[in-house]
C-alpha positions in Angstrom: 70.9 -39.5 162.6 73.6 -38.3 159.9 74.7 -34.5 160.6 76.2 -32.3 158.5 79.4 -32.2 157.9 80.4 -28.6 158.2 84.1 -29.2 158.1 84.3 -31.2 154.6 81.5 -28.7 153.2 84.4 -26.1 153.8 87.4 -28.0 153.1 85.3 -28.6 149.6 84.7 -24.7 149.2 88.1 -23.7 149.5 89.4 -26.3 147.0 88.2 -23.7 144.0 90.9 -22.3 142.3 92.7 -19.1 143.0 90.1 -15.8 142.0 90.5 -14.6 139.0 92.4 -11.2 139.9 94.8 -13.1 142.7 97.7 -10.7 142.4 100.2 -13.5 142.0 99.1 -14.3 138.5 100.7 -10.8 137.7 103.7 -10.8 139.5 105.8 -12.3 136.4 104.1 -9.7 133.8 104.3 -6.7 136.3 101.4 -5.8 133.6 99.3 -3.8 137.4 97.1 -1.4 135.2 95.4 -4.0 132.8 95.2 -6.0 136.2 93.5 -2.8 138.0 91.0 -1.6 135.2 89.8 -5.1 135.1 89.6 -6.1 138.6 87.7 -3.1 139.8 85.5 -3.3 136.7 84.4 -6.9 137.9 84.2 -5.8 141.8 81.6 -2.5 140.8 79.4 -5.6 138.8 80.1 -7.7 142.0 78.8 -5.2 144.3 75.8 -4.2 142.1 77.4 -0.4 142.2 76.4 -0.2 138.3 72.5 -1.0 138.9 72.3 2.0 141.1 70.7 5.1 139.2 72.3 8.2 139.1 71.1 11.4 141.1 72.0 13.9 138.8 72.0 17.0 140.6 73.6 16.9 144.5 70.7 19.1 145.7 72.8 20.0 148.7 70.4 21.5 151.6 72.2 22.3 154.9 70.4 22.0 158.4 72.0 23.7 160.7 75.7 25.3 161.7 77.3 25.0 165.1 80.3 26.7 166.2 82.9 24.6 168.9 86.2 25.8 170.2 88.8 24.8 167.4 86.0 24.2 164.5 82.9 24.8 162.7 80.0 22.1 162.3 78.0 22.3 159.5 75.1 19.6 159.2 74.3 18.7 155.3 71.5 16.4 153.1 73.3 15.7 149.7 71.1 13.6 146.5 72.9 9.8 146.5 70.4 8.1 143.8 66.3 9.1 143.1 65.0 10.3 146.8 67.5 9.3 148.7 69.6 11.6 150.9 72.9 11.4 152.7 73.3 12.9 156.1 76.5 14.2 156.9 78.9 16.2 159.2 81.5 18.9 157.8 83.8 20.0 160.1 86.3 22.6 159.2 89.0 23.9 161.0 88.5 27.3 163.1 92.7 28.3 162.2 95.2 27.3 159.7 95.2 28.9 156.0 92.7 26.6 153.6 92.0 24.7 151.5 92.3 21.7 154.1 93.0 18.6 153.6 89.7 16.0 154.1 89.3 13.1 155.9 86.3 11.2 155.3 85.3 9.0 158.5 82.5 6.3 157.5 81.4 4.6 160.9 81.2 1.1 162.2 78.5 -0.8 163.6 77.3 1.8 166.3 73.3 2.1 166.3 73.6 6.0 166.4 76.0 6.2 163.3 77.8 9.0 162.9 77.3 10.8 166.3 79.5 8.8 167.7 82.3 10.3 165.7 82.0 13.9 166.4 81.4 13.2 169.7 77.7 13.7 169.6 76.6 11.6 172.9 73.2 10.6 174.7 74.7 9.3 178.0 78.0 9.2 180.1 78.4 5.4 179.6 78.6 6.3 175.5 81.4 8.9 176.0 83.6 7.0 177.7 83.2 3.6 175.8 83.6 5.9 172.2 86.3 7.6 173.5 87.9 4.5 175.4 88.0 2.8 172.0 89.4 6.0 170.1 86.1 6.4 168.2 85.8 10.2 168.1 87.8 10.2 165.1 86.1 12.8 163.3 87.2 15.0 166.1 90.7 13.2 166.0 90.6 14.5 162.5 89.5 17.8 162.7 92.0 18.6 165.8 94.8 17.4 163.6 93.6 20.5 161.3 91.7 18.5 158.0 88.6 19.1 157.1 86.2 16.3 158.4 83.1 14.7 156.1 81.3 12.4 158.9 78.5 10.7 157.1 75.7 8.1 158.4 76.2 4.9 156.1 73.3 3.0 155.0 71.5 0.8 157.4 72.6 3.5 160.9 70.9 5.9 162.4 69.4 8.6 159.8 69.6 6.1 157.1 67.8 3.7 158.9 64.5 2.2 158.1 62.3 4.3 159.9 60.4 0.9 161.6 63.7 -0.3 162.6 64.6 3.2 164.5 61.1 2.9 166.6 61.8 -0.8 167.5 64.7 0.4 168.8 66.8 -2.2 166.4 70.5 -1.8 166.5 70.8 -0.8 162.3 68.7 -2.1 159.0 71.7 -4.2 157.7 69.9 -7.1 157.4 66.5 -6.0 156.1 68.7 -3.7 153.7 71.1 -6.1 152.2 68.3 -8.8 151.6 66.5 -6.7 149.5 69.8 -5.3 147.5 70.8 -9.1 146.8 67.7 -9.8 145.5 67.8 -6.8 142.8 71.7 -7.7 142.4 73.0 -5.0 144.1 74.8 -5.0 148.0 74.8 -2.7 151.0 78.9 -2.7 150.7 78.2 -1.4 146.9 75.6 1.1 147.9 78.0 2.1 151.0 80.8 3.1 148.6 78.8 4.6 145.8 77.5 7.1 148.5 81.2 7.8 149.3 81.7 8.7 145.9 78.7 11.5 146.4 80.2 12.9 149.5 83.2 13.2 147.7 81.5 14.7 144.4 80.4 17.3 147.0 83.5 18.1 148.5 84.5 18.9 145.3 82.6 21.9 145.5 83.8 23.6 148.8 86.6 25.9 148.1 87.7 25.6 152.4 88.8 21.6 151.3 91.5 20.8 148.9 90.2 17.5 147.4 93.4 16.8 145.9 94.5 15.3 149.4 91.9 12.9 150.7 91.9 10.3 153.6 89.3 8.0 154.1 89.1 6.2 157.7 86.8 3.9 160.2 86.4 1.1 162.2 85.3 -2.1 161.7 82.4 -1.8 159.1 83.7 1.9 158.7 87.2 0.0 157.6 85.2 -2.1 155.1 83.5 0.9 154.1 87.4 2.6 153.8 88.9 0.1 152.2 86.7 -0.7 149.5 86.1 3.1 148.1 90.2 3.5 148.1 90.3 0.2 146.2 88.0 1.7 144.0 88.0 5.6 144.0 91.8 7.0 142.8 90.1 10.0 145.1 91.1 8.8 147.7 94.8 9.2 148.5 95.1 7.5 151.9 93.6 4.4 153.2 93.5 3.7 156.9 91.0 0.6 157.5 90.5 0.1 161.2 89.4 -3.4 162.7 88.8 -5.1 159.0 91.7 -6.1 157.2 92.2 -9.6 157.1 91.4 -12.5 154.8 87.8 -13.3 153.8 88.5 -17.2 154.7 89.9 -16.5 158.2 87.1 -13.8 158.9 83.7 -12.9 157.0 83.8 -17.0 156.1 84.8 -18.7 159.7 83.1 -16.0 161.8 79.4 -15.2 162.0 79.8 -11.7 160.9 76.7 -8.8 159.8 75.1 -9.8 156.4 76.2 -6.6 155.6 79.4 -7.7 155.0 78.3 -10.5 152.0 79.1 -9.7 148.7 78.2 -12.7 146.7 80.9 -14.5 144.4 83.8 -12.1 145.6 86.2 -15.0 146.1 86.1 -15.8 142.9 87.3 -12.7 141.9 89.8 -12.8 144.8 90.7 -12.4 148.2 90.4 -9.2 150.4 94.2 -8.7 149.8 93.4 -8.4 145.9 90.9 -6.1 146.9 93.3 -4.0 148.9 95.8 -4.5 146.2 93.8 -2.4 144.1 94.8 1.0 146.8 99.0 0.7 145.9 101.0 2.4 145.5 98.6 5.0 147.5 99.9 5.0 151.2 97.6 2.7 153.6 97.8 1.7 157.1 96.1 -0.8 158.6 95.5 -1.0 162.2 93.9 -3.5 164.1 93.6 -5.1 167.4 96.7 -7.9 168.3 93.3 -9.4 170.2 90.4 -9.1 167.7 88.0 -12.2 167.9 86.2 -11.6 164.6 89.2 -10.8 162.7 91.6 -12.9 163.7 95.1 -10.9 163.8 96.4 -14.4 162.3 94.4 -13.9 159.1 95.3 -10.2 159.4 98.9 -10.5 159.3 98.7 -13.1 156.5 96.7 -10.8 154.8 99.1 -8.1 154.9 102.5 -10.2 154.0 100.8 -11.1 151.0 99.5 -7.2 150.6 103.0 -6.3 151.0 104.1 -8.4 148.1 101.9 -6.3 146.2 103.8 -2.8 147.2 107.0 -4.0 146.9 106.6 -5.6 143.2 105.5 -1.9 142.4 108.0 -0.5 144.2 106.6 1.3 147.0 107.3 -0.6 150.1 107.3 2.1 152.4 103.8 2.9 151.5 102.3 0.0 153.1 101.7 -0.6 157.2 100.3 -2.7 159.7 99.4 -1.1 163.3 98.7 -3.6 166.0 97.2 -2.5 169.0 97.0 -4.0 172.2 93.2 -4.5 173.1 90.4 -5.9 170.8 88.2 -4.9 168.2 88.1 -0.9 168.4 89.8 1.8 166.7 93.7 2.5 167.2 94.9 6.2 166.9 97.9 5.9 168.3 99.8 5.7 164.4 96.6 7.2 162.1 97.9 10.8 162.1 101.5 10.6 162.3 101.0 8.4 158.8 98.5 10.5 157.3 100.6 13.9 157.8 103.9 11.9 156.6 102.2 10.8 153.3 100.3 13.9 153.4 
């Protein structure tokens, strides 16, 4: 019996040429706007985000208002395309003069979404693992005195498919981004079109001062982060937890959540292309020195050649790698002290 080779299937795949946006092909020009308009014009296509429909009107509709020491929490529906509503968190800071700055917090892959990061739990065990791995951060955020936008991102908890909530299934990522792909769109596209909304409706708060906004999560809430900053000028600060690396040492070697597909995208180029698109806007990137599904090899690769990118528009300082020292989880330890120095 003749088996597959795997390894010269690979070794074939990666013998394409560079993408077409690979930032090295601009370092002699310096020509980075051109470069920017054209690359995030062919990543929106990529990610199907110009197929989705507008929703005209935000129709916001809030559900309920609680009051903790240090904050106010505000539950809110906003319009994302036709009948479709994101859920969402605002917390805003009990002291301190407004507007505040915002920090949006897009989650990872944790079945009940966005409670997790305002420290909404159902047992003991969930506390201590969330806050073990730092994953309260929309409490983080809020304590630090920003306003806090904590949304559930499509496929979790309240956005769901409802069959998948009463089998008890983890999230609808894979039922979700099967039936995007097949209409050319992709739950990464959708996921960052939704941010866009939030942000629409930020916009009209007078407590938050959307001329200062952060956008942070782990693991598929660092996907989530780092591809609305590539492609939202919004967004001022990037910090991508547990997700920067390269696609070919990660989302390509590593079984990962078909959620994290987007078909074609290395030929447009690699994820530090992608995360070229953010500079000169300030980003840290933290991760985990022990993080088995993105290698901290690929990760630190990924960010010398992200460097390059900073420093040829001459803003090195504006660029940062965090390593902490555990696995795949969040890592406060630099978020805030960044955020409020670039802040």
């Amino acid at each position: 019996m003749i088996r597959f080779n795997t390894k010269a299937y690979l070794k074939n795949l990666a013998q394409a040429p560079p993408g077409r946006f690979d930032y090295r092909k601009v370092l002699e020009s310096g020509d980075w706007e051109s470069w920017r308009q054209q690359f995030r014009s062919s990543l929106r296509e990529r990610l199907g985000m110009h197929l989705i429909a507008p929703a005209g009107d935000l129709a916001p509709r809030r559900s309920e208002t609680k009051e903790f020491p240090g904050y106010t929490l505000e539950k809110w529906y906003i319009a994302t395309e036709p009948d479709i509503e994101i859920p969402f968190y605002l917390l805003l800071p009990n002291s301190g003069k407004g507007p505040f700055p915002l920090v949006i917090t897009p989650h990872g892959h944790g079945r009940r979404g966005k409670e997790t990061y305002v420290g909404n739990f159902e047992t003991e065990k969930e506390r201590q693992d969330a806050l073990g791995g730092d994953r309260d951060i929309a409490l983080q955020a809020v304590a630090e005195g920003y306003a806090v936008i904590a949304p559930d991102v499509r496929g979790f908890w309240e956005m769901a498919r409802e069959e998948d909530l009463d089998a008890r299934k983890a999230n609808s990522c894979a039922e979700l981004q099967r039936t995007a792909m097949m209409y050319g769109r992709t739950l990464i596209g959708e996921r960052v079109h939704d941010m866009g909304r939030l942000i629409d409706y930020a916009q009209t708060r007078d407590e938050i001062d959307t001329g200062r906004i952060v956008i942070t999560g782990n693991s598929g809430g660092g996907t989530v982060s780092l591809f609305t900053a590539a492609l939202d000028d919004r967004i001022c600060i990037a910090v991508p937890g547990s997700y920067f690396c390269t696609f070919a040492d990660s989302i390509v070697s590593i079984t990962h959540c078909p959620c994290n597909i987007v078909p074609g995208i290395l030929q447009l180029g690699e994820m530090y292309d992608v995360a070229g698109l953010i500079a000169p806007r300030p980003m840290l990137i933290v991760h985990g020195a022990q993080d088995p599904i993105y290698p901290i090899e690929g990760t630190r690769k990924a960010f010398s050649h992200l460097q390059t990118i900073y420093r040829a528009m001459g803003y090195p300082d504006r660029c940062e790698l965090y390593e902490g020292d555990g696995g795949h989880r969040y890592y406060k330890n630099r978020v805030w002290s960044f955020v409020k120095e670039h802040l």
